[in-house]
C-alpha positions as MATLAB code, in Angstrom:
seq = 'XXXXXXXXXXXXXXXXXXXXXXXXXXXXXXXXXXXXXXXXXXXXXXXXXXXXXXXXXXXXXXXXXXXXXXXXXXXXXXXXXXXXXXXXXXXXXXXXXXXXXXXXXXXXXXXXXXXXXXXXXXXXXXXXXXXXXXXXXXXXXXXXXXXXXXXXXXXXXXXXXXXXXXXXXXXXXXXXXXXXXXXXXXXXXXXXXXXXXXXXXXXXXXXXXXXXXXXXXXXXXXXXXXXXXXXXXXXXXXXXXXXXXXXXXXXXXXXXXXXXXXXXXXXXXXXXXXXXXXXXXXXXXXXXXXXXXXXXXXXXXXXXXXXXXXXXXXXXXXXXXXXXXXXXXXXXXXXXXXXXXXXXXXXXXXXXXXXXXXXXXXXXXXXXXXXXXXXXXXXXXXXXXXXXXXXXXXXXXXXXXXXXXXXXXXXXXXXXXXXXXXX';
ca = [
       0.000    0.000    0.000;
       2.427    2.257   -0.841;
       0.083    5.024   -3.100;
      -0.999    7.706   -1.109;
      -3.827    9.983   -1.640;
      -4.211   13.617    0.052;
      -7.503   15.093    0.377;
      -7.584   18.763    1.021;
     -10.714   19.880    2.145;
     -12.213   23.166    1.222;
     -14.150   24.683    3.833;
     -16.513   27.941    2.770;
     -19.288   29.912    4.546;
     -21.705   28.222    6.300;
     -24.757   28.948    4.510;
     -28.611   28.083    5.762;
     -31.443   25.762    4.185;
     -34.916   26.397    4.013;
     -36.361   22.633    3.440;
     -39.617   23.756    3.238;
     -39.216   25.792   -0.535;
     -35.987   28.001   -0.146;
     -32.589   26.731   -0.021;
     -29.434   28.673   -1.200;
     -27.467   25.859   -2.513;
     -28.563   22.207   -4.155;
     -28.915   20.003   -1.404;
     -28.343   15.993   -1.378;
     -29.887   13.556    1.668;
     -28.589   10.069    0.668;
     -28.569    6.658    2.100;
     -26.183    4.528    0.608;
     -25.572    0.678    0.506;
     -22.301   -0.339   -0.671;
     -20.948   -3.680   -0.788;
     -17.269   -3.248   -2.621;
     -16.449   -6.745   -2.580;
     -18.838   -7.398   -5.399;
     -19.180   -3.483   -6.405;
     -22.670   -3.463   -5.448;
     -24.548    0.146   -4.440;
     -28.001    0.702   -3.907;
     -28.810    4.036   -3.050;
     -31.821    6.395   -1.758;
     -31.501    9.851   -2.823;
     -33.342   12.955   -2.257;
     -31.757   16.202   -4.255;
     -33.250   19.495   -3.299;
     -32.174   22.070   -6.281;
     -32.903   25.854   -5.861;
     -35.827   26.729   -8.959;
     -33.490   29.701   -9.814;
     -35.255   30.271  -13.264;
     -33.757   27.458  -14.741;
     -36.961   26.583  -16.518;
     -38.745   23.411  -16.968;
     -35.849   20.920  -17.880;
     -33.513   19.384  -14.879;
     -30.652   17.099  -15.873;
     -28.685   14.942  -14.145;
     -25.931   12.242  -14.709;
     -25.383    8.295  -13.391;
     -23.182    6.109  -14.090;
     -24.754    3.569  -16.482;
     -24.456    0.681  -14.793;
     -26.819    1.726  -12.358;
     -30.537    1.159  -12.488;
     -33.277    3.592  -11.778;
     -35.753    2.000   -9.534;
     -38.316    5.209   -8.486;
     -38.084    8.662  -10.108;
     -40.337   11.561   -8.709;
     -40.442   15.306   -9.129;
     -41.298   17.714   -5.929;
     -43.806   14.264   -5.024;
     -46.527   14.037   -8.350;
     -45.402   16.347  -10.762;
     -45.627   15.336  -14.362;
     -42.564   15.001  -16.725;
     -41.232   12.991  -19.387;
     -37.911   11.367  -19.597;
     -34.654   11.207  -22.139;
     -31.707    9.746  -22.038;
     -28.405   10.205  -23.679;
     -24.912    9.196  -23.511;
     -22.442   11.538  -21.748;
     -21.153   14.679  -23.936;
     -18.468   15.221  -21.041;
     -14.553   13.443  -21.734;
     -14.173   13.133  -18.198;
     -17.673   10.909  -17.151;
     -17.229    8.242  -20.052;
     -19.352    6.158  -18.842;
     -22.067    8.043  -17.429;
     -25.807    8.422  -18.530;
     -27.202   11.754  -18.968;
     -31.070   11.835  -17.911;
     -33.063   15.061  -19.314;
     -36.528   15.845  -16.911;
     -38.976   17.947  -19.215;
     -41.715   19.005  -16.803;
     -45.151   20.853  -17.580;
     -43.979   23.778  -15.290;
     -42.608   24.096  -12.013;
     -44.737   25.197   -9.099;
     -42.126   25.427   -6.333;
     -39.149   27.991   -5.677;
     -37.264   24.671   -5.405;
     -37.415   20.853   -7.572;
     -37.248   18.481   -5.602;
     -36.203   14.871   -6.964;
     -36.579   11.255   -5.543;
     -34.107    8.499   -6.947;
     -33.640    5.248   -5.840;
     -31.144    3.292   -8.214;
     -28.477    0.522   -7.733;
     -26.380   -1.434   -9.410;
     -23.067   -3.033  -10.038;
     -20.122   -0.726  -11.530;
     -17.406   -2.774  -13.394;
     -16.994   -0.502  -16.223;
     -14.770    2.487  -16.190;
     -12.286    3.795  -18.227;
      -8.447    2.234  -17.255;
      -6.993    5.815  -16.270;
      -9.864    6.436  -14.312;
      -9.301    8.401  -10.701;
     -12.507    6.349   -9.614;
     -12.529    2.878   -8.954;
     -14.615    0.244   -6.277;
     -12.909   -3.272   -5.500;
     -11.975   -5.249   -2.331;
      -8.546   -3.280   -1.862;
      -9.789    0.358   -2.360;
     -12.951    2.414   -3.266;
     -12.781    5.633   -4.354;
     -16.356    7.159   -6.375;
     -17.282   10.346   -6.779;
     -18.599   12.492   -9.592;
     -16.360   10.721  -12.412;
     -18.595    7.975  -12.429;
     -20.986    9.265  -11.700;
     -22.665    7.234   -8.261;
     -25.147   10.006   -7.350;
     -27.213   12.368   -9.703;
     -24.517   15.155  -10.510;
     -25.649   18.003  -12.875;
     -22.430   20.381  -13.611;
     -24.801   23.615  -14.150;
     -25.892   23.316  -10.489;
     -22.683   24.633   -9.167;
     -21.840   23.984   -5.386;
     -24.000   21.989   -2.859;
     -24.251   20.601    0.526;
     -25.383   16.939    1.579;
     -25.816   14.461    4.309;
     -25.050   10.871    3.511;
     -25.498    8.139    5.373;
     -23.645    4.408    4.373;
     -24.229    1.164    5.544;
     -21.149   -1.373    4.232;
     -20.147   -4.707    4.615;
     -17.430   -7.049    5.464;
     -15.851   -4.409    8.304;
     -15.251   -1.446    5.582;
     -14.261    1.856    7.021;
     -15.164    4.668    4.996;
     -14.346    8.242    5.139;
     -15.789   11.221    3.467;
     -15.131   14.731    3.697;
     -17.503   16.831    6.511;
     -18.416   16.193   10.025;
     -18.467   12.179   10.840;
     -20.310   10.025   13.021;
     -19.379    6.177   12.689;
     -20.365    2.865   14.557;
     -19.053   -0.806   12.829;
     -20.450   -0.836    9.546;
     -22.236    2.504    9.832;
     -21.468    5.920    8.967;
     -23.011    9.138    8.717;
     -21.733   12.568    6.918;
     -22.712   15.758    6.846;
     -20.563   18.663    4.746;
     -20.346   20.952    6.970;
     -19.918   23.930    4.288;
     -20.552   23.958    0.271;
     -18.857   22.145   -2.258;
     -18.694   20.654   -5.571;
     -17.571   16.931   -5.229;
     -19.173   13.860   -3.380;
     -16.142   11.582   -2.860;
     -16.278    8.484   -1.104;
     -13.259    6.331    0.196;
     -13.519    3.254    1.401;
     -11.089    0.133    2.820;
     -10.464   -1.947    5.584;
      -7.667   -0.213    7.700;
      -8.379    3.200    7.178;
      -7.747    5.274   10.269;
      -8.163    8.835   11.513;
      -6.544   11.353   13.816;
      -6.345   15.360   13.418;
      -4.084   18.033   13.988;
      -4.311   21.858   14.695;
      -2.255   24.291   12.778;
      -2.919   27.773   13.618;
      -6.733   27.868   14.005;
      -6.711   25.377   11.331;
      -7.773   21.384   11.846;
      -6.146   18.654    9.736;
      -7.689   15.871    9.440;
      -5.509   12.409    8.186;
      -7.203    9.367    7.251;
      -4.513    6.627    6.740;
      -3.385    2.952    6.550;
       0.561    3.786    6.212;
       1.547    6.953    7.021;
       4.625    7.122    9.294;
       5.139    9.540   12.128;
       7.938   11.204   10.561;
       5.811   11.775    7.300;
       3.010   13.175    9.179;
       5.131   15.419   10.755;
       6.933   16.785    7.527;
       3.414   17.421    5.754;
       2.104   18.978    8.781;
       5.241   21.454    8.738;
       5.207   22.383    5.370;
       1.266   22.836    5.462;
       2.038   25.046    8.502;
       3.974   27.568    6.313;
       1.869   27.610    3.323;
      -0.829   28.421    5.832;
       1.342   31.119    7.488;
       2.059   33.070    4.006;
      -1.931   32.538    3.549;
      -3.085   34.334    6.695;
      -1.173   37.173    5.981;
      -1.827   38.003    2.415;
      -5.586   36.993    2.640;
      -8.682   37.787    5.010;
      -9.884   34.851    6.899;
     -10.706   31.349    4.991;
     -11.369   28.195    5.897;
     -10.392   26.291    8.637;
     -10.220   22.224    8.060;
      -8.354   19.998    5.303;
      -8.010   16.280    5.382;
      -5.206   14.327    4.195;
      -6.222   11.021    3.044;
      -4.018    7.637    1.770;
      -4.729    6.150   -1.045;
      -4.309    2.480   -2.453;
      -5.694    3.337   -5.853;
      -3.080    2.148   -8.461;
      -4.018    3.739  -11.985;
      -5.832    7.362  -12.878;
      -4.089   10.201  -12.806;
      -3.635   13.177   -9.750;
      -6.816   15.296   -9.664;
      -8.559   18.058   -7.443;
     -11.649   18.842   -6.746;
     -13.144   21.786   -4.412;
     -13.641   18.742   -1.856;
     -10.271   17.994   -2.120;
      -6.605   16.419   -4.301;
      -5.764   13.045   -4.949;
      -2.153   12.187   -5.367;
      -1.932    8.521   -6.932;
       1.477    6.611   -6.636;
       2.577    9.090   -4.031;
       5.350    7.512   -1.598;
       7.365    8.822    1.269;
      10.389    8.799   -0.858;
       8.893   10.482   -3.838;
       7.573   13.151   -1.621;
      11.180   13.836   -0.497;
      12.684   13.501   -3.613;
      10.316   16.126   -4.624;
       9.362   18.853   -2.217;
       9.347   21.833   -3.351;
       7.394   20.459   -6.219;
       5.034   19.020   -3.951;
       5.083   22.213   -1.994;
       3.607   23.996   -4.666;
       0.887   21.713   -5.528;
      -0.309   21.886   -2.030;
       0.073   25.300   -1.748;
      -2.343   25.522   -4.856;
      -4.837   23.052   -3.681;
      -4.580   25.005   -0.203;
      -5.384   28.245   -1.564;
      -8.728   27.031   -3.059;
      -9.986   27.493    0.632;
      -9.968   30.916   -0.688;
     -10.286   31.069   -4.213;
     -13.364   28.965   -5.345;
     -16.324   31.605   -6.202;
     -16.242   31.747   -9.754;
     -17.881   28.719  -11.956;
     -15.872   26.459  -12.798;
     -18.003   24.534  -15.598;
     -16.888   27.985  -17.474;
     -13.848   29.879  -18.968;
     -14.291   32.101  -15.415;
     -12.289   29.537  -13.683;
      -9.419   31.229  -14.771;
     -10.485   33.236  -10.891;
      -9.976   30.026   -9.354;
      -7.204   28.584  -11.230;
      -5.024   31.373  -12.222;
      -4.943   32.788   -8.379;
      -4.711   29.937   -6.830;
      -1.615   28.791   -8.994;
      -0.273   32.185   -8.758;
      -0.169   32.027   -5.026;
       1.415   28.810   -4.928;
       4.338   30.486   -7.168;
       4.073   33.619   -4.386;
       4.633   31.068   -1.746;
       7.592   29.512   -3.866;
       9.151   32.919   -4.195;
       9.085   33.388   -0.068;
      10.582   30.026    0.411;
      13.124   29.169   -2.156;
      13.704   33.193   -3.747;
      13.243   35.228   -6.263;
      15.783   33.019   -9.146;
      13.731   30.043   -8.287;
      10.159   31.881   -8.883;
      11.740   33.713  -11.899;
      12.586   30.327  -13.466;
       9.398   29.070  -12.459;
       8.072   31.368  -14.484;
      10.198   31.400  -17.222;
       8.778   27.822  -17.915;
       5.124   28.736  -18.234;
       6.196   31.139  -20.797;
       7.625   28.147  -22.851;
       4.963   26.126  -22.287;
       1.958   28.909  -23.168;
       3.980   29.629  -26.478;
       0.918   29.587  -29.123;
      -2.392   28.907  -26.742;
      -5.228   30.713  -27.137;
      -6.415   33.780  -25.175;
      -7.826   33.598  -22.054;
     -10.941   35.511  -22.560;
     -13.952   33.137  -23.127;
     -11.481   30.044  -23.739;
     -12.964   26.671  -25.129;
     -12.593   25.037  -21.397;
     -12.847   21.211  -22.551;
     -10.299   21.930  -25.535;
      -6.609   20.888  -25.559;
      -5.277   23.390  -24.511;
      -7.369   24.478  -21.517;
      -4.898   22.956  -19.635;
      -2.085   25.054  -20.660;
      -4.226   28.630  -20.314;
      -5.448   27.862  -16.933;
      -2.040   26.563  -15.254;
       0.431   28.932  -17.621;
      -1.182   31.533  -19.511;
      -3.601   32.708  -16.439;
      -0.897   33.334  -13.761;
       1.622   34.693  -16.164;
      -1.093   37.562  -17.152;
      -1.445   37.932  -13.014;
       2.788   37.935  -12.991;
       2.628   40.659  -16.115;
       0.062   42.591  -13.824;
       1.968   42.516  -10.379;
       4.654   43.926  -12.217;
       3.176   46.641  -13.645;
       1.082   47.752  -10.444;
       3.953   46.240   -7.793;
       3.836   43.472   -5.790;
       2.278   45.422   -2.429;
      -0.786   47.107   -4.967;
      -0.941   43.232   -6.280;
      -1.770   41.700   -2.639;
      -3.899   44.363   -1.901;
      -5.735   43.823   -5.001;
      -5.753   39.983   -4.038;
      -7.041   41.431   -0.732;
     -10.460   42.843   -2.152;
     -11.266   40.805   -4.649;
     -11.733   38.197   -1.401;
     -13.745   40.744    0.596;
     -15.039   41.719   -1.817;
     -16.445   37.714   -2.700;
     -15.622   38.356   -6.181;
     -16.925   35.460   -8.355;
     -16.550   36.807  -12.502;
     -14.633   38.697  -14.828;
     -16.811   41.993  -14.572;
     -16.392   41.995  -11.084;
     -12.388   41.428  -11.289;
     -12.022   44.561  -13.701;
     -14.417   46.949  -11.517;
     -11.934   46.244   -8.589;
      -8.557   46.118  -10.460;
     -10.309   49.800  -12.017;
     -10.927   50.901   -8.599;
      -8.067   50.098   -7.403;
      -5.880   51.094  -10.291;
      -7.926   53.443  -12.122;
      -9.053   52.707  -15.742;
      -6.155   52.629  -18.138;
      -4.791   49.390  -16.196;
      -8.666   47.745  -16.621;
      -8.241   48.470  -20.324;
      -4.769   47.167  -20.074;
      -5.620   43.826  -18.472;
      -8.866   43.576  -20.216;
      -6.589   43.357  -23.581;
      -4.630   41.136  -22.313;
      -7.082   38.750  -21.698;
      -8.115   38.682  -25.146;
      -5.230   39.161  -26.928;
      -2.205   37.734  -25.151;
];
């Protein structure tokens, strides 16, 4: 078991829910079976989704494999059903259900699933997987009705396994032998699920921060060296940026294939040893230090070119914490590589996000147009601008150039505004 998986978890505002025919964010109240000795799930699932003038049509995706049993909308309303293969790359093997209802009554849809099913099919570089060794689902299968228009949620799950599984999921946690409950204690966009038999938990505190570990492996000295290089990231963090979130989980993995992935719930780091992490710290420094600054940079959409918010500051920060650690020639070279590597990608304005080379703009192009703009309005105008656009809960493009124009006056929103389209 010598793969390791970290989970950081995001934690936002606490927001409230109105059950009766208000809520502020989708809401999911699941009861899930699993069985992943024979990759067996049968699930109950309620999913409470904000009306929000999205009109009469509510989609959703499951993994094909799995069988709808019941299907209701807010109790008895009428609708009709279609279904279609996936048009997203990275849910292969997922059905996509279209709801076409004679209008909506309620300032919120409510919709009752039960489905199950065994899952044996998935793609072989795929992050998600269920087997004896390790389970890992979430919404690249998917195992519970995900819709990527809905944008962030909350849920409460609760899981009944077999055969002495411990599971862990990301929120508060309330566990007894083959039972567990979760509840996500803020908003986010992922439902992940882990599951083996010698998971175990303890937690940390850095700062006013908790750290949560969930591990079969994990040495003392390891712990320790994460937990120390966390606690400087976070350090750099709480001075450049109003107050965040407060808990992150690191989790180990024994998932062999798929590739490293994050999602606001959290990173996985496949084939990820002691040694390796060693080896490479200061590269792994940086990843964490971008996954860590999502507990402040997450507002924008990210099922849209505006993720370039999320993705571009959150990168650039991690190359701001590089520069405080390892200096000014390190960050310089740093950056000197996402030139190369942007050399003849598109702009960033209004990008094709599932192209080939949305990759490149978000992680290259995006922070060196925030690099190209700290050093015109210098680095102190740059963190105060990084300041406000957090206060300030920033969440588009619009709203990024009123501030910067605010801040810097109009001929530098003109500026960056060309840049964005043109560089």
């Amino acid at each position: 078991m010598k793969n390791l998986l970290v989970i950081i978890f995001i934690t936002l505002a606490l927001t409230s829910f109105d059950k009766e025919d208000t809520i502020d964010y989708p809401h999911y109240d699941i009861k899930l079976s699993i069985d992943p000795e024979k990759q067996f799930i049968d699930v109950d699932c309620i999913l409470d989704v904000p009306h929000d003038n999205k009109g009469n049509t509510i989609c959703f995706y499951l993994h094909k494999q799995l069988r709808i049993e019941e299907l209701s909308v807010n109790n008895n309303e009428p609708f009709t059903i279609n279904r279609d293969t996936s048009d997203f790359r990275y849910m292969p093997c997922a059905t996509r259900y279209s709801l076409n209802t004679h209008g909506l009554k309620n300032k919120k849809v409510s919709l009752h699933l039960k489905y199950s099913g065994r899952i044996t099919e998935w793609p072989e570089w795929s992050a998600n997987v269920i087997g004896k060794e390790w389970t890992e689902i979430g919404l690249y299968f998917p195992w519970y009705p995900y819709n990527t228009h809905y944008g962030l949620f909350t849920y409460e799950v609760e899981i009944f396994t077999s055969n002495e599984y411990r599971t862990f999921m990301i929120g508060s946690e309330a566990a007894d032998n083959n039972w567990a409950f979760y509840r996500s204690e803020n908003p986010t966009n992922d439902i992940v699920l882990c599951a083996s038999k010698t998971l175990k938990t303890e937690e940390k505190e850095i700062y006013q921060y908790n750290l949560r570990l969930a591990h079969s492996t994990f040495p003392d000295s390891l712990i320790n060296t994460l937990t120390s290089d966390i606690r400087h990231i976070l350090l750099l963090y709480n001075r450049w940026f109003p107050p965040g979130g407060t808990t992150m989980c690191l989790v180990e993995s024994m998932r062999e294939k798929g590739e490293r992935y994050s999602q606001l719930g959290g990173i996985f780091l496949p084939g990820f040893t002691c040694a390796d992490y060693y080896e490479s710290r200061t590269s792994y420094t940086r990843y964490l230090a971008n996954k860590i600054s999502h507990l402040w940079w997450y507002r924008s959409n990210p099922n849209t070119w505006e993720d370039w918010l999320n993705e571009g500051f959150a990168e650039y920060s991690a190359l701001l914490v590089l520069r405080e650690l390892h200096g000014h020639e390190y960050f310089e070279s740093c950056i000197e590589r996402m030139r190369e590597q942007s050399v003849g990608t598109d702009p960033v304005w209004q990008h094709d996000q599932n192209g080939e080379q949305a990759y490149n703009i978000l992680y290259d192009k995006t922070p060196l147009l925030l690099y190209e703009l700290e050093q015109r309005i210098g680095t102190d105008p740059f963190k105060q601008l990084m300041w406000d656009l957090l206060i300030n809960r920033v969440s588009s493009t619009y709203e990024f150039l009123h501030v910067l124009k605010e801040l810097e006056g109009k001929e530098t929103e003109e500026w960056f505004l060309g840049m964005l389209k043109d560089y």
